[in-house]
TORPA-4810 file (N, C-alpha, C, O; in nm, 3 decimals):
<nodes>
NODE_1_9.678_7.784_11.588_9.745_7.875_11.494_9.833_7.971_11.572_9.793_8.011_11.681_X
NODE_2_9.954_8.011_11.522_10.114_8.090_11.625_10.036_8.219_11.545_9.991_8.233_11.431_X
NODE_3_10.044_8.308_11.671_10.038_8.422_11.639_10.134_8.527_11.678_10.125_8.648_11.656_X
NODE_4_10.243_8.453_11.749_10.381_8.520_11.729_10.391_8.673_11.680_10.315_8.709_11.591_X
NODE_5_10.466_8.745_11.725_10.522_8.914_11.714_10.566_8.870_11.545_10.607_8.766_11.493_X
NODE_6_10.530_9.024_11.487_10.533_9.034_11.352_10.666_9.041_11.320_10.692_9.038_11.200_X
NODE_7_10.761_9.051_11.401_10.932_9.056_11.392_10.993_8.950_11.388_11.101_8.930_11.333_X
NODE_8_10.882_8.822_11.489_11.002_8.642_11.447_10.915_8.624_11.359_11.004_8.544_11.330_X
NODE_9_10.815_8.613_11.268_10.762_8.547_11.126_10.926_8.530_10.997_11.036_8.586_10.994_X
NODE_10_10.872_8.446_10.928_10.942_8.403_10.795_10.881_8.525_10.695_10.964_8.525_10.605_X
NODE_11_10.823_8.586_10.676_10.778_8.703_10.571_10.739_8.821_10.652_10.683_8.827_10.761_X
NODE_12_10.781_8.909_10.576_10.734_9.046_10.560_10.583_9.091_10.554_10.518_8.991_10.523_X
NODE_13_10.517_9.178_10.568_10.432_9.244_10.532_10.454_9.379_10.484_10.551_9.421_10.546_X
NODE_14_10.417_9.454_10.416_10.397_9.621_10.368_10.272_9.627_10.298_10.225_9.551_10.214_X
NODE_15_10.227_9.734_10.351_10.114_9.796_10.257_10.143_9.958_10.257_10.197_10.021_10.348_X
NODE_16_10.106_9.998_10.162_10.176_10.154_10.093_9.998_10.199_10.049_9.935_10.111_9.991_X
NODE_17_9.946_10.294_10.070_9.887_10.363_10.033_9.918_10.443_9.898_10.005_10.530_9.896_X
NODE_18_9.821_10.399_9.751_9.839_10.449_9.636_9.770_10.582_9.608_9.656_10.590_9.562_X
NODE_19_9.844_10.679_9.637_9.801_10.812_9.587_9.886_10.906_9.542_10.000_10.910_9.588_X
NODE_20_9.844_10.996_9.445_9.924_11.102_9.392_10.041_11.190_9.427_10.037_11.304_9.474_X
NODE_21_10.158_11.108_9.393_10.295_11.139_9.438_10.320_11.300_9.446_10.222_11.356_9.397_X
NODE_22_10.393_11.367_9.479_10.456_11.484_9.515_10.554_11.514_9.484_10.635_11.424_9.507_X
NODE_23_10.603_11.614_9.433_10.806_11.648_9.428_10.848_11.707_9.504_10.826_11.823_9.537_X
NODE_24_10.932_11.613_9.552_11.014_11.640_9.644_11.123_11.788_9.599_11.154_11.815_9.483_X
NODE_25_11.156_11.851_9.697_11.262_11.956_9.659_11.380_11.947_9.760_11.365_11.894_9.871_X
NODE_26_11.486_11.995_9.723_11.614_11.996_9.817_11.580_12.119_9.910_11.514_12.220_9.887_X
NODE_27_11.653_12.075_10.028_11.683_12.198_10.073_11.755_12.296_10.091_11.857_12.276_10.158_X
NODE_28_11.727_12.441_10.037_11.839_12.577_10.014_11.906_12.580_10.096_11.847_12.640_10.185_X
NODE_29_12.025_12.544_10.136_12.141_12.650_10.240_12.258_12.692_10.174_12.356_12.616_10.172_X
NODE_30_12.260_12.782_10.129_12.364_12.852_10.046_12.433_12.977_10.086_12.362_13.049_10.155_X
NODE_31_12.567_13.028_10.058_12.596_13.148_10.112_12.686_13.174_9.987_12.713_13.095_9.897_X
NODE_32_12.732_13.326_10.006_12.839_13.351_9.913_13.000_13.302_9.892_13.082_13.326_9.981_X
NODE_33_13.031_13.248_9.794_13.143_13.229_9.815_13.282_13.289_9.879_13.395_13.241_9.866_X
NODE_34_13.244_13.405_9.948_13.400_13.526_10.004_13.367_13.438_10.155_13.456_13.400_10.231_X
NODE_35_13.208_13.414_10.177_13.183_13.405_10.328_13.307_13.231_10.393_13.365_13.155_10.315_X
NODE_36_13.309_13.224_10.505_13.369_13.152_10.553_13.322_12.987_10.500_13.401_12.892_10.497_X
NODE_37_13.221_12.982_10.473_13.204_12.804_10.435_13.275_12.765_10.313_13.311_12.654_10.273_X
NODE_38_13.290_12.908_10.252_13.338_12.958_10.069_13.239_12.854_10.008_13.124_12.890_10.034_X
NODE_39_13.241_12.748_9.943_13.173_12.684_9.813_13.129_12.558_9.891_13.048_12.496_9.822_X
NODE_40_13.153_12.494_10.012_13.098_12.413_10.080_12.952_12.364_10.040_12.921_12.255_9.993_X
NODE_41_12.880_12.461_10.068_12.750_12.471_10.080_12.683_12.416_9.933_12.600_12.326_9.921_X
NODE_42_12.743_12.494_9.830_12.668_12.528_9.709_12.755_12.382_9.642_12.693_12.309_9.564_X
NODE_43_12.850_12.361_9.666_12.894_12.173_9.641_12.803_12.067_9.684_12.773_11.965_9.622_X
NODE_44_12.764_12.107_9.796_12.663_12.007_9.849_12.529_12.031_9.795_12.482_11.921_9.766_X
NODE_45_12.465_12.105_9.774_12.354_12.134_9.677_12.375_12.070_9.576_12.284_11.990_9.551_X
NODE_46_12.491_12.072_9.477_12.527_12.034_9.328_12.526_11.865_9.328_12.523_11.795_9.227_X
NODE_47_12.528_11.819_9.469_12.576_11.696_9.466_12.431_11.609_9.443_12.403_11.506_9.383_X
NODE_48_12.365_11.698_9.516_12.222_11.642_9.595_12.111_11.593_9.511_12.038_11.676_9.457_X
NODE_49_12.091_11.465_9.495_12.020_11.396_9.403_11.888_11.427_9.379_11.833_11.376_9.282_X
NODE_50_11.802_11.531_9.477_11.668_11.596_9.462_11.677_11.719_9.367_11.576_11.761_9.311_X
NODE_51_11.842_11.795_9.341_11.852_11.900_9.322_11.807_11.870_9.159_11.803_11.753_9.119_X
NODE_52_11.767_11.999_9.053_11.784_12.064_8.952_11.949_12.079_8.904_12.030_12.145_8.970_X
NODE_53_11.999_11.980_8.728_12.124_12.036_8.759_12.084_12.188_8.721_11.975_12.239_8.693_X
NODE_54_12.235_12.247_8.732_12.280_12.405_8.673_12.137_12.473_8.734_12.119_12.593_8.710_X
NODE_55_12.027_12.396_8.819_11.968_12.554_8.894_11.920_12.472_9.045_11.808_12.450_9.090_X
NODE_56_12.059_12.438_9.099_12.094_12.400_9.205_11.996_12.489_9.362_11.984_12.431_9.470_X
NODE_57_11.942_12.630_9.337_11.953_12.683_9.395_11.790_12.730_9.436_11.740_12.767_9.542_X
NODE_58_11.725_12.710_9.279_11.567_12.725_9.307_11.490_12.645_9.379_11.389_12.690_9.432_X
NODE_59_11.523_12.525_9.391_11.454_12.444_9.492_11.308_12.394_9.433_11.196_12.391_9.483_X
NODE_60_11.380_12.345_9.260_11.266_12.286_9.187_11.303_12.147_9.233_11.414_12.112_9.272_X
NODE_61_11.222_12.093_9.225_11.239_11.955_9.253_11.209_11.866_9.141_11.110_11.885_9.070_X
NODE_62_11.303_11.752_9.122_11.240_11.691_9.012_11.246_11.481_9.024_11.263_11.399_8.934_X
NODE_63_11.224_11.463_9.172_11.185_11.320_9.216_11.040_11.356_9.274_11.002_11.457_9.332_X
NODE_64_10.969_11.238_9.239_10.850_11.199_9.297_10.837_11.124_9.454_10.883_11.010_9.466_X
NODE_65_10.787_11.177_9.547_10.785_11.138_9.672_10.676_11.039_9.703_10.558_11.074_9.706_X
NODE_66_10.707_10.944_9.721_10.594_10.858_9.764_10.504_10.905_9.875_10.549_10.996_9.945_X
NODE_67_10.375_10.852_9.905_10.312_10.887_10.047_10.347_10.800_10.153_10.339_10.677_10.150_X
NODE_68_10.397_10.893_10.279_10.468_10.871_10.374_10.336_10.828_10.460_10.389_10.779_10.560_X
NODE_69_10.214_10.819_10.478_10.162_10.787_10.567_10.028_10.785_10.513_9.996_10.852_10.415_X
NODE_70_9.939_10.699_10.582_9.780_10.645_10.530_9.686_10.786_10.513_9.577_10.775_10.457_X
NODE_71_9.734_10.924_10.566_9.673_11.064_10.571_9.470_10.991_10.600_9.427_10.885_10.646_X
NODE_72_9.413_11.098_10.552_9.280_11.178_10.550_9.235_11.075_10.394_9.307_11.015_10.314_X
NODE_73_9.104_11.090_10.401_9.035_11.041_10.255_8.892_11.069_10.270_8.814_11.034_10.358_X
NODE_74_8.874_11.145_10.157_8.721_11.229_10.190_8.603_11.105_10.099_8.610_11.022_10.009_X
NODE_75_8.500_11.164_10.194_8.387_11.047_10.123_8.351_11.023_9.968_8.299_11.114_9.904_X
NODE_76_8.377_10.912_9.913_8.327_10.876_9.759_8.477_10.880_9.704_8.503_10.874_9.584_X
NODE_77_8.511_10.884_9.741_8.651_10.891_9.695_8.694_10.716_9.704_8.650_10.647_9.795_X
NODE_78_8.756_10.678_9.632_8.823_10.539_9.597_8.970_10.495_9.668_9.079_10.511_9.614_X
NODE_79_8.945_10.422_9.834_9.034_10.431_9.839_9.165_10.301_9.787_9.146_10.179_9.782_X
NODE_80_9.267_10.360_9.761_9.335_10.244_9.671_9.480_10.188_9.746_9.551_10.268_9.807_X
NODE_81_9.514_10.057_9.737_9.663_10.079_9.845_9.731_9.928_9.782_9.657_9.848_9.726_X
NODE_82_9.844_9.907_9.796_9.917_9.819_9.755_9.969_9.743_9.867_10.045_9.802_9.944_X
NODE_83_9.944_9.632_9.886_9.962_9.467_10.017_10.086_9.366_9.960_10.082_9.325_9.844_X
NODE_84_10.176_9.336_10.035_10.312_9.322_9.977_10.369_9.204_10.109_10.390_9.245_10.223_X
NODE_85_10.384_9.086_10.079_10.433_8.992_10.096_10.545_8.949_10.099_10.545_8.848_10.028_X
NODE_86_10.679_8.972_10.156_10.805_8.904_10.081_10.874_8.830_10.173_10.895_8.859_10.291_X
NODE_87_10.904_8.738_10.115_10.971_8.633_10.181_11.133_8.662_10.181_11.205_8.662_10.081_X
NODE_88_11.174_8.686_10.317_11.287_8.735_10.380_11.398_8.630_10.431_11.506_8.671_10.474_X
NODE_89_11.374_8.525_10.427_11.416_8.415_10.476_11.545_8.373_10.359_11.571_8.429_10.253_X
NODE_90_11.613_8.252_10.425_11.669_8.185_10.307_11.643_8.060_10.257_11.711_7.969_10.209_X
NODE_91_11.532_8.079_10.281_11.484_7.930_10.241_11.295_7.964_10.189_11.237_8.069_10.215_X
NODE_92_11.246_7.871_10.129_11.155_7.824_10.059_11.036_7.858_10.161_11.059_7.791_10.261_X
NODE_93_10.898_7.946_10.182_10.779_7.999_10.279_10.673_7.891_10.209_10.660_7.918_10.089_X
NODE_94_10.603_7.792_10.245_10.487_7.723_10.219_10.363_7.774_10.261_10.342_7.806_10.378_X
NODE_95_10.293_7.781_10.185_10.107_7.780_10.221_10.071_7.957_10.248_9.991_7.996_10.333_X
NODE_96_10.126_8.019_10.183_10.112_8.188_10.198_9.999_8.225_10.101_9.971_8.196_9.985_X
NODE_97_9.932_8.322_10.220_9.819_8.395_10.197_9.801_8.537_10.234_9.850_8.593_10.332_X
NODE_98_9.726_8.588_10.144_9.724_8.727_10.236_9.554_8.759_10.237_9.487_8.745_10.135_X
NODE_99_9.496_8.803_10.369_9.373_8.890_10.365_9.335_8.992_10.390_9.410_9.035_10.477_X
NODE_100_9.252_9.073_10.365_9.296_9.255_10.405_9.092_9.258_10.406_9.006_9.214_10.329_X
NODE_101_9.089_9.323_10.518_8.963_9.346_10.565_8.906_9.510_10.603_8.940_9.528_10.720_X
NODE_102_8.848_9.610_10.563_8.796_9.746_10.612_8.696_9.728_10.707_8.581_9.696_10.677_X
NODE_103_8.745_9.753_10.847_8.660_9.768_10.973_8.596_9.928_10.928_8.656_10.026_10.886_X
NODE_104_8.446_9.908_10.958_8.393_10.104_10.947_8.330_10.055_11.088_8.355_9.953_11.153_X
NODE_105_8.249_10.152_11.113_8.178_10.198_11.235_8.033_10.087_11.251_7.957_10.079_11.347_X
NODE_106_8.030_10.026_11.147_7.890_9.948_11.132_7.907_9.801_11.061_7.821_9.713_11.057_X
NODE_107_8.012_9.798_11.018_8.054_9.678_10.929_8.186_9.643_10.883_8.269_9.733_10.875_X
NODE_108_8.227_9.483_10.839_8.322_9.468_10.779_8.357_9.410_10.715_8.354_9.288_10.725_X
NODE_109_8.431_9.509_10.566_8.452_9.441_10.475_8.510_9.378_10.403_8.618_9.436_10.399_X
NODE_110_8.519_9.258_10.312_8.633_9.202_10.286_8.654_9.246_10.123_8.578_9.237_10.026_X
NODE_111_8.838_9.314_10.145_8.846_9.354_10.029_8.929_9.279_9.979_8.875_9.222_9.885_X
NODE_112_9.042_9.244_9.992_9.151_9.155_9.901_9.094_9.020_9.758_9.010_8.931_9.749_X
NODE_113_9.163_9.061_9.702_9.143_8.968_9.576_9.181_8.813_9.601_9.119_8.715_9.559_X
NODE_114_9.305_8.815_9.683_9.373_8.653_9.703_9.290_8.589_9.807_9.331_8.480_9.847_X
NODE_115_9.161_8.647_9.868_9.103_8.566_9.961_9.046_8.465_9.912_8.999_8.402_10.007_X
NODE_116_9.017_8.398_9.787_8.962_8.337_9.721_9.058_8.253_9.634_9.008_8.168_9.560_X
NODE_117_9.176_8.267_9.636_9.257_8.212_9.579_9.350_8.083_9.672_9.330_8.103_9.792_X
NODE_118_9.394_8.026_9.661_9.465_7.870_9.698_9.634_7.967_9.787_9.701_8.058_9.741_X
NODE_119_9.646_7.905_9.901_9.826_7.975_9.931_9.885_7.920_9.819_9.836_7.835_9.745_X
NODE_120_10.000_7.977_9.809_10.108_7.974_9.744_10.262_7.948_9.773_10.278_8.047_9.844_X
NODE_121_10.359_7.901_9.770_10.512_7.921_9.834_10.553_7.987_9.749_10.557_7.980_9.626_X
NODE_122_10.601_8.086_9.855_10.749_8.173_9.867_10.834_8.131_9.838_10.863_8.048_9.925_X
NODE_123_10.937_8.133_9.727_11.107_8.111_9.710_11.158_8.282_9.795_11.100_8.384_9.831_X
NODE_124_11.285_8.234_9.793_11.401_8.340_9.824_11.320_8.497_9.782_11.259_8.514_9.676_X
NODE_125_11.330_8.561_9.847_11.320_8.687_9.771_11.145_8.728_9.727_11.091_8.839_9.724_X
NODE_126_11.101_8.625_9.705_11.011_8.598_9.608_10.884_8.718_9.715_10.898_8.733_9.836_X
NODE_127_10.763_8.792_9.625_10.668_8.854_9.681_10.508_8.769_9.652_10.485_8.685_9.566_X
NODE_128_10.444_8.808_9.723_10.306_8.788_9.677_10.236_8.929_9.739_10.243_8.962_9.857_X
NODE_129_10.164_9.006_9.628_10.113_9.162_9.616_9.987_9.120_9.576_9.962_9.013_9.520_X
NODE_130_9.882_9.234_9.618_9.735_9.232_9.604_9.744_9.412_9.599_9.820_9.464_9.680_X
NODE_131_9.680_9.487_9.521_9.629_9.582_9.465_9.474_9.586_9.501_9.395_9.509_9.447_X
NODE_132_9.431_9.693_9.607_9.324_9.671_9.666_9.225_9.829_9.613_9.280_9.937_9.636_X
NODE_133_9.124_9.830_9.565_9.016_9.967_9.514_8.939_9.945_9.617_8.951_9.835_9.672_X
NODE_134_8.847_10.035_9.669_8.736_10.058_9.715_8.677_10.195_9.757_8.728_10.284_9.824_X
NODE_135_8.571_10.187_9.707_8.487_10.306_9.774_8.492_10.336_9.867_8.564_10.265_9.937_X
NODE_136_8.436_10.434_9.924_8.393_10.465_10.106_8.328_10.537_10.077_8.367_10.644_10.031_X
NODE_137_8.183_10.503_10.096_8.074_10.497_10.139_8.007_10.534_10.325_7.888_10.546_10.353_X
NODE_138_8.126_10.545_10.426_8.068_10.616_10.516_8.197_10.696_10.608_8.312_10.652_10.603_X
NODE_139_8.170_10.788_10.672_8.203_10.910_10.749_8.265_10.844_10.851_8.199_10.749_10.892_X
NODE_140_8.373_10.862_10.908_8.433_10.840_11.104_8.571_10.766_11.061_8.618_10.764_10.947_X
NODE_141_8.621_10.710_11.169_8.697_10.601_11.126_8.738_10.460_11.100_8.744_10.380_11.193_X
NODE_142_8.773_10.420_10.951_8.823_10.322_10.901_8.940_10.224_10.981_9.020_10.289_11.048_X
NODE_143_8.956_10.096_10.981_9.070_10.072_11.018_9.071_9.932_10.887_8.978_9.852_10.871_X
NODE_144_9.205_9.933_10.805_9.226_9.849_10.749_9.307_9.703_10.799_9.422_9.720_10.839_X
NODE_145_9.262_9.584_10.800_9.327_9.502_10.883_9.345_9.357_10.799_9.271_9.263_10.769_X
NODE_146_9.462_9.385_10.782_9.579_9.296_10.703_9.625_9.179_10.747_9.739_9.197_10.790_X
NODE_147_9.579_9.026_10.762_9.633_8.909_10.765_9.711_8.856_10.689_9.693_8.893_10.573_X
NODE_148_9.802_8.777_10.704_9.883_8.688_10.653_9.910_8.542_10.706_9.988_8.532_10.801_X
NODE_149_9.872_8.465_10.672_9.908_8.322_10.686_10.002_8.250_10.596_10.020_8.276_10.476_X
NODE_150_10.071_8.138_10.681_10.219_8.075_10.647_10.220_7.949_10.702_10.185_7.942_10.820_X
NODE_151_10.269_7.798_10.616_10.381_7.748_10.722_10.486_7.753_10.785_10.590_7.778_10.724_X
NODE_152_10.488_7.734_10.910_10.617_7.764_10.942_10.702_7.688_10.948_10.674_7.593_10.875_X
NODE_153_10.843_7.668_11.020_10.889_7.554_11.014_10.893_7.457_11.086_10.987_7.377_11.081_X
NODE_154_10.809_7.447_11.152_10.737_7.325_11.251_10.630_7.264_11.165_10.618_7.149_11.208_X
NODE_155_10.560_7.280_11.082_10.460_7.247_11.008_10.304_7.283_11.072_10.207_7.216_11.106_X
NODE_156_10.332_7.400_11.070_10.211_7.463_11.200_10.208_7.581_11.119_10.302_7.634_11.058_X
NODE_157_10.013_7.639_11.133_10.022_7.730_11.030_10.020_7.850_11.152_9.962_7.857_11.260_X
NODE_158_10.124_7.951_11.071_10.123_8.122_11.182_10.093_8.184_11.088_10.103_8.154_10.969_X
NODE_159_10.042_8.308_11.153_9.982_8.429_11.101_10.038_8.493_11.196_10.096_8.469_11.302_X
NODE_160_9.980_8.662_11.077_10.033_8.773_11.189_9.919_8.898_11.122_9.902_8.889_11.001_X
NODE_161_9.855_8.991_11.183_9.826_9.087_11.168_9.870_9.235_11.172_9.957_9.266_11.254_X
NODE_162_9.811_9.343_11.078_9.821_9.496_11.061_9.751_9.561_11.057_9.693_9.568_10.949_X
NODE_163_9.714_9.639_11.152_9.660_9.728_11.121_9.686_9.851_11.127_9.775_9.898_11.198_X
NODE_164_9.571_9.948_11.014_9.636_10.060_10.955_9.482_10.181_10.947_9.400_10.181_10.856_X
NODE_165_9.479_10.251_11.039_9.355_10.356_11.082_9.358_10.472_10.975_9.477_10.489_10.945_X
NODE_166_9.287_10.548_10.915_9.288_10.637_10.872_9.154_10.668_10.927_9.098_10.591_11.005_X
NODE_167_9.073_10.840_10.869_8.989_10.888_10.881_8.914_10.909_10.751_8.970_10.927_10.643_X
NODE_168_8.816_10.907_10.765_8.690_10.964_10.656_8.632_11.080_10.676_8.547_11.089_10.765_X
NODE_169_8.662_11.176_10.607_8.578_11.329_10.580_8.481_11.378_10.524_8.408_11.312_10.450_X
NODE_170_8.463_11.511_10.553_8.367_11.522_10.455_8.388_11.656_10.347_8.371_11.774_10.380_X
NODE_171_8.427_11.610_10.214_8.413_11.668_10.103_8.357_11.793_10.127_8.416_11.900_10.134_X
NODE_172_8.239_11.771_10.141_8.166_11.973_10.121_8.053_11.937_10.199_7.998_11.831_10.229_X
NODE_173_8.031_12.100_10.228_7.964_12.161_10.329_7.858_12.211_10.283_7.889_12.311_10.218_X
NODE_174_7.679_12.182_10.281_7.597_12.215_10.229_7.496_12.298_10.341_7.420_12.235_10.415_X
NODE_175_7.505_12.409_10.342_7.363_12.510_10.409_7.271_12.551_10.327_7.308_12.596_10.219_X
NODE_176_7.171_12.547_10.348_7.040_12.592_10.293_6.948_12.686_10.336_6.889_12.652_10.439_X
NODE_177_6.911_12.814_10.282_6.811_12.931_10.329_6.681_12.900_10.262_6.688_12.848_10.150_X
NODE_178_6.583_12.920_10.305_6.411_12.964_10.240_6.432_13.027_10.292_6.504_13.058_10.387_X
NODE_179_6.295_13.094_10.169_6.239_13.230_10.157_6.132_13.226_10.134_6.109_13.165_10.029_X
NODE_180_5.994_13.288_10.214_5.875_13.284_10.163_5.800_13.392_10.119_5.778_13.494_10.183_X
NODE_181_5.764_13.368_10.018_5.734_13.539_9.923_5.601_13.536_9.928_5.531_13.435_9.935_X
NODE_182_5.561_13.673_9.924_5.392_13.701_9.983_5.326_13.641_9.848_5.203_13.649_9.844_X
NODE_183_5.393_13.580_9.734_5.319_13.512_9.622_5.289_13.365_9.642_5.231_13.301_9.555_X
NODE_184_5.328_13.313_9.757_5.350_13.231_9.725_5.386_13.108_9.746_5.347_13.005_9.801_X
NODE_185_5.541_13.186_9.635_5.652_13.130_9.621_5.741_13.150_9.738_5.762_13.250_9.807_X
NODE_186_5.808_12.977_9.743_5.909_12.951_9.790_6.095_12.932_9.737_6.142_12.832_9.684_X
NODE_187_6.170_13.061_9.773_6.347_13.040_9.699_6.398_12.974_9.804_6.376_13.004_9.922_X
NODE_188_6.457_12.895_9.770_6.566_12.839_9.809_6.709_12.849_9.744_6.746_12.823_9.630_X
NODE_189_6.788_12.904_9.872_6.953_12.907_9.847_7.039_12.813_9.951_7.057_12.814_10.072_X
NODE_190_7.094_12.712_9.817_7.172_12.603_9.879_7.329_12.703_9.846_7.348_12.786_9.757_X
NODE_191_7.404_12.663_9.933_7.532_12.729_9.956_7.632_12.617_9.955_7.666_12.572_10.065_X
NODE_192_7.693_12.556_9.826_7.848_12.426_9.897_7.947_12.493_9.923_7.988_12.576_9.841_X
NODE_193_8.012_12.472_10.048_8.138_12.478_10.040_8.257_12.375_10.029_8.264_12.262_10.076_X
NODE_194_8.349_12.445_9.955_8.436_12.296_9.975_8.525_12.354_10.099_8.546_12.470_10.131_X
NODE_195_8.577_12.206_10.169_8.627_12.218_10.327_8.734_12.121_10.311_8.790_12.073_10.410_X
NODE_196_8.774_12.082_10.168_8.876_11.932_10.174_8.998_12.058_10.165_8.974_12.179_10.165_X
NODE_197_9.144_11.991_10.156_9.255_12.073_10.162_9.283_12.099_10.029_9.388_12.162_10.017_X
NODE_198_9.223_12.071_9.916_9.250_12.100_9.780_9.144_12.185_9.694_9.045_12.226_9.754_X
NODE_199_9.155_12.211_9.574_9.033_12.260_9.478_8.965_12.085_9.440_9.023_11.977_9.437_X
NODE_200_8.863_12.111_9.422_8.760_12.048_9.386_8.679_12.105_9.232_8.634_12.215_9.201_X
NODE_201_8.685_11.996_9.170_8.544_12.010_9.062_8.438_12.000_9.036_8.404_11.910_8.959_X
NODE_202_8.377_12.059_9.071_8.238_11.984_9.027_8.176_12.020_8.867_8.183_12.124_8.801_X
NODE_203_8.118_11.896_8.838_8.045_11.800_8.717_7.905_11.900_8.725_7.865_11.970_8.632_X
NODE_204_7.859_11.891_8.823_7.746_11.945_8.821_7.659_11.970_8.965_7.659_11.878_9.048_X
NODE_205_7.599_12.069_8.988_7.485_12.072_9.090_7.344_12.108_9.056_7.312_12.209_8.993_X
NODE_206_7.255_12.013_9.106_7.131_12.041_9.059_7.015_11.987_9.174_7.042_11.883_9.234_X
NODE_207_6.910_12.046_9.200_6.829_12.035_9.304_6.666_11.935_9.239_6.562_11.963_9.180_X
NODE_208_6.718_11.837_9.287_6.598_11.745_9.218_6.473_11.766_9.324_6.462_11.725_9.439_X
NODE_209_6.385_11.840_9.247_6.220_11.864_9.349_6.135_11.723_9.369_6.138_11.612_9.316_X
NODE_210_6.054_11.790_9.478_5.950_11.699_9.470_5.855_11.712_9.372_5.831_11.820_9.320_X
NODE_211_5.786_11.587_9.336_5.692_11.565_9.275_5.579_11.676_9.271_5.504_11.685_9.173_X
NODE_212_5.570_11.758_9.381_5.453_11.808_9.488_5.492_11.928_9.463_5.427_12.009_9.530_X
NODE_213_5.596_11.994_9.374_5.621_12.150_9.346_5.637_12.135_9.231_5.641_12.019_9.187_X
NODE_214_5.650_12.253_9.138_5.670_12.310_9.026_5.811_12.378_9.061_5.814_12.472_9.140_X
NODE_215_5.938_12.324_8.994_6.067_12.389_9.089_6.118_12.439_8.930_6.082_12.386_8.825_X
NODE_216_6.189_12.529_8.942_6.231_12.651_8.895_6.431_12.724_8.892_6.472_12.814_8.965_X
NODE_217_6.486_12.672_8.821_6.609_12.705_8.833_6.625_12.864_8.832_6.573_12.939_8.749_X
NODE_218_6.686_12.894_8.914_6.744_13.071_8.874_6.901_13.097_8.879_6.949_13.209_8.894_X
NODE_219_6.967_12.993_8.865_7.107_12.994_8.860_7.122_12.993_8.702_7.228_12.953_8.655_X
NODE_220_7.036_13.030_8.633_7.105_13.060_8.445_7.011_13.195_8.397_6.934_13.255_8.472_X
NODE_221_7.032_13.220_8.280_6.964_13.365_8.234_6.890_13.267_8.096_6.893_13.149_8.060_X
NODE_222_6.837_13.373_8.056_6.732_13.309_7.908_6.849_13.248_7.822_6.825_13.152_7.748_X
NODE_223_6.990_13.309_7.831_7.034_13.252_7.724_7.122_13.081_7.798_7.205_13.014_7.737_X
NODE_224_7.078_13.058_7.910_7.145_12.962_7.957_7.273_13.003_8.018_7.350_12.907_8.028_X
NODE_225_7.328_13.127_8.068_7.454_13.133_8.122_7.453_13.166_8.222_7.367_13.245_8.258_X
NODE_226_7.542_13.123_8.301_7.534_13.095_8.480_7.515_13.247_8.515_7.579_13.330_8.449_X
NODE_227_7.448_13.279_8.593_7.406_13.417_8.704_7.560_13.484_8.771_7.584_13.605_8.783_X
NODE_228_7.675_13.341_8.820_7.746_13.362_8.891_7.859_13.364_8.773_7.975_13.363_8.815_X
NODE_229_7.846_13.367_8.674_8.035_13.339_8.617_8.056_13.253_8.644_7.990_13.166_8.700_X
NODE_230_8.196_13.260_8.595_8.272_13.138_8.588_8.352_13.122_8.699_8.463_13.170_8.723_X
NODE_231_8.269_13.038_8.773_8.317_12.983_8.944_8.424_12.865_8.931_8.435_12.776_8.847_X
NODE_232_8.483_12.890_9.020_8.593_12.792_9.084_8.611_12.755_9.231_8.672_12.835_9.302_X
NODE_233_8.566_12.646_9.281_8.574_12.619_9.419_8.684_12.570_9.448_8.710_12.540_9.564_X
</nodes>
């Protein structure tokens, strides 16, 4: 099997990481019209396809930016990405496949949908795409690793590989205090923090006891309303 540089193959590869686009904004350089550039500046703003019309100048943005790079992905989180095939050639690609595999620290997994499916030929132009979900389920780093197989035009099958590293985080930060009371009783204060680069929601937190205690919420009042207000992490 040719495993040839990913630059002489008959097809393409791309994979794009699917996550929540961004707006893009232009960038301000503006001056007054008496000054020496006179209207230069503020023409080129007006022109500028990121710009706001008629408010050329606020630096609202109103295109969606794709993600420029595989970034960070915190644990439990779903990660999702799009695998892209295209046949670049001018002529007809036989026997095309694609496989996409998640290396972790302990295992590896096979995620692609077309691994199970028969190759296919490429016409002109033509793509073959796989839409890939998965969990992550553990901490360190990931490396995603992208095969493709082809005939070529010798009648010999080549492949070529990608790979694509990201990291796994961790969501929130849990410390815990006891307290031992001359009754007794034992309090416990769990503390989350969130540590990801965004706000976070949480659904719910709740401390499931052992069997072996009688456990006791004190995060509500008799009438059921939180001790703390209305929190936002």
């Amino acid at each position: 099997m040719d495993t040839k540089e990913a630059g002489d193959h008959l097809v393409a590869l791309k994979v794009m990481r699917l996550t929540k686009p961004a707006l893009i904004s232009p960038t301000i350089v503006t001056c007054d019209f008496k000054d020496l550039p006179g209207n230069i500046l503020n023409n080129y703003l007006k022109d500028d396809a990121t710009s706001v019309v008629q408010m050329e100048t606020l630096a609202a943005g109103q295109f969606l930016l794709l993600p420029q790079s595989f970034g960070n992905i915190y644990l439990g989180e779903t990660f999702s990405c799009y695998v892209c095939v295209h046949n670049e050639t001018t002529q007809p690609v036989q026997s095309v496949s694609i496989k996409a595999d998640l290396q972790t620290n302990s295992q590896r997994i096979p995620l692609s949908t077309q691994q199970n499916q028969s190759p296919i030929m490429l016409d002109v132009d033509e793509t073959l795409s796989d839409v890939i979900h998965h969990e992550v389920k553990d901490l360190g780093t990931h490396i995603l690793v992208c095969e493709v197989t082809y005939m070529s035009n010798y009648n010999t099958l080549a492949s070529f590989r990608k790979f694509f590293k990201f990291e796994v985080m961790k969501p929130l930060d849990v410390k815990t205090k006891i307290y031992n009371a001359e009754s007794d009783d034992v309090f416990l204060e769990a503390q989350v923090q969130n540590i990801t680069s965004g706000p976070i929601v949480l659904e719910q937190v709740s401390l499931e006891g052992s069997h072996q205690f009688e456990v006791t919420s004190l995060n509500e009042d008799n009438n059921e309303q939180s001790v703390f207000g209305d929190v936002t992490l």
